[in-house]
C-alpha positions in Angstrom: 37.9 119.0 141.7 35.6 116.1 142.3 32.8 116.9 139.6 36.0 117.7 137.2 37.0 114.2 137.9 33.5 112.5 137.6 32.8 113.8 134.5 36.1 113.3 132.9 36.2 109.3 133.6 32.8 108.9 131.1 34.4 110.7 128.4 37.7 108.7 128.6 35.6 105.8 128.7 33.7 107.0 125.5 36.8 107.5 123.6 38.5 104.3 124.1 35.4 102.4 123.5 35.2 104.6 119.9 38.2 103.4 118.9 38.1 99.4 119.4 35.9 99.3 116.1 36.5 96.6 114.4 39.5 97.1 111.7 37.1 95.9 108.8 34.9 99.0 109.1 38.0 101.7 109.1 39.4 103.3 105.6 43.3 103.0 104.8 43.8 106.8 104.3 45.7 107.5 101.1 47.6 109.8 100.7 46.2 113.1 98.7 49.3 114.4 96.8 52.4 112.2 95.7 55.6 112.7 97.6 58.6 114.2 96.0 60.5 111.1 96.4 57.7 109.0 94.6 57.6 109.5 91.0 54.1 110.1 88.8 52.6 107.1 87.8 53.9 106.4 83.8 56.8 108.7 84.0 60.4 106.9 83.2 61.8 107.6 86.7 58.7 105.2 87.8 61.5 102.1 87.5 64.5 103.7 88.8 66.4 103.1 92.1 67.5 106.3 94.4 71.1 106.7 94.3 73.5 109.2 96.0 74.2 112.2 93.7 77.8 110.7 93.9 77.0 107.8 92.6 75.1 106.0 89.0 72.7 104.0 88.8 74.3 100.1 87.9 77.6 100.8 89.5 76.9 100.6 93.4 77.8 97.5 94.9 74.5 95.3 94.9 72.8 96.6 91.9 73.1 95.4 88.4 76.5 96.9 86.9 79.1 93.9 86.3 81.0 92.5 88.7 84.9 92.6 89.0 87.0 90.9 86.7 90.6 89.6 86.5 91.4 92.3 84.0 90.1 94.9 85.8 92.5 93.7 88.4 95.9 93.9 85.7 94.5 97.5 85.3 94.4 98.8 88.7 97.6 97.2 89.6 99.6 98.7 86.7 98.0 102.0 87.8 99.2 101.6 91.4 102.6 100.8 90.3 103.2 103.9 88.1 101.4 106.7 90.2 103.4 109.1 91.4 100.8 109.4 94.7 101.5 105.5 95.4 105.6 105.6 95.7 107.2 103.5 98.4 104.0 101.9 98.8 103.6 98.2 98.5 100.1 97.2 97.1 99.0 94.1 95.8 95.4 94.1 93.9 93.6 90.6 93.7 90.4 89.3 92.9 88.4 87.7 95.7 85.3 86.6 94.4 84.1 89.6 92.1 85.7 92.3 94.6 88.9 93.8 94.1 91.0 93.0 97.2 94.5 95.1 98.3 96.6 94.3 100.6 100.1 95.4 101.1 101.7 98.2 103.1 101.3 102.5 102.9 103.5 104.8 103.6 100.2 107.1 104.6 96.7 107.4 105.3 96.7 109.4 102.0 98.0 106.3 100.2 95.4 104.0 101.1 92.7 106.5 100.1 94.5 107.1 97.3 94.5 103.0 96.2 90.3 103.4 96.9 90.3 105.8 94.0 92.3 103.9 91.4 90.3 101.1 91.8 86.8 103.0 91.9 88.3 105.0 89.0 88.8 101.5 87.1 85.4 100.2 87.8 83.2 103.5 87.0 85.0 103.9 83.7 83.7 99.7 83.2 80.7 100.4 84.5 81.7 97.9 87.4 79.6 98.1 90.7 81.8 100.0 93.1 84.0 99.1 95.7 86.9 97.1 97.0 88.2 95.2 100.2 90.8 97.7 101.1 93.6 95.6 103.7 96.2 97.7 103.2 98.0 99.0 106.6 99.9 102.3 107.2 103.5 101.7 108.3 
């Protein structure tokens, strides 16, 4: 057990010296194929952001589709009021900013989600980035 021990404590010693090169003297290893998530080099996906399958590219919140407007807003609400989905519920659609805002009162959880997809319905078909400040709260 002792010689196993003796000899061992050079070799450790070896290795770590080995590896306190200086950083100047060591390659940065590249990698040898591309990934799948990295396009080719000159290809027209070369320039194009990663978006959920769910979503396109321009119309997520942050990217470069247009930003909410105040007719966007008319729209949505006129939708609210005549969907049969949205009856008894009391929803008001506003612009804060560039995001649609509702508040107002649901009848159901269903209701609410339903109000999200009006107003992502309205801003896909504008090419608007997506989403919306949902307040709205379920009697």
């Amino acid at each position: 057990m002792r010689k196993i021990g003796f000899l061992l404590i050079p070799a450790a010693l070896a290795l770590a010296i080995a590896g306190c090169g200086d950083s100047k003297d060591q390659e940065t290893p590249t990698p040898s194929t591309p990934s799948a998530a990295t396009p080719a080099p000159g290809s027209s996906d070369a320039a194009k952001p990663s978006a959920p399958p769910s979503a396109t590219p321009g119309n997520m919140v942050g990217s470069t589709g247009s930003d909410s407007t105040q007719g966007m807003v008319s729209e949505i609400q006129k939708k609210l009021d005549s969907d049969p989905a949205m009856a008894g519920a009391k929803v008001k659609a506003s612009l804060a900013g560039s995001t649609i805002q509702l508040e107002g009162t649901v009848a159901k959880m269903d209701q609410k989600d339903k109000a999200d997809d009006i107003v992502m319905g309205v801003q896909n078909a504008r090419k608007a980035q997506v989403g919306d400040m949902n307040n709205l709260m379920v009697k």
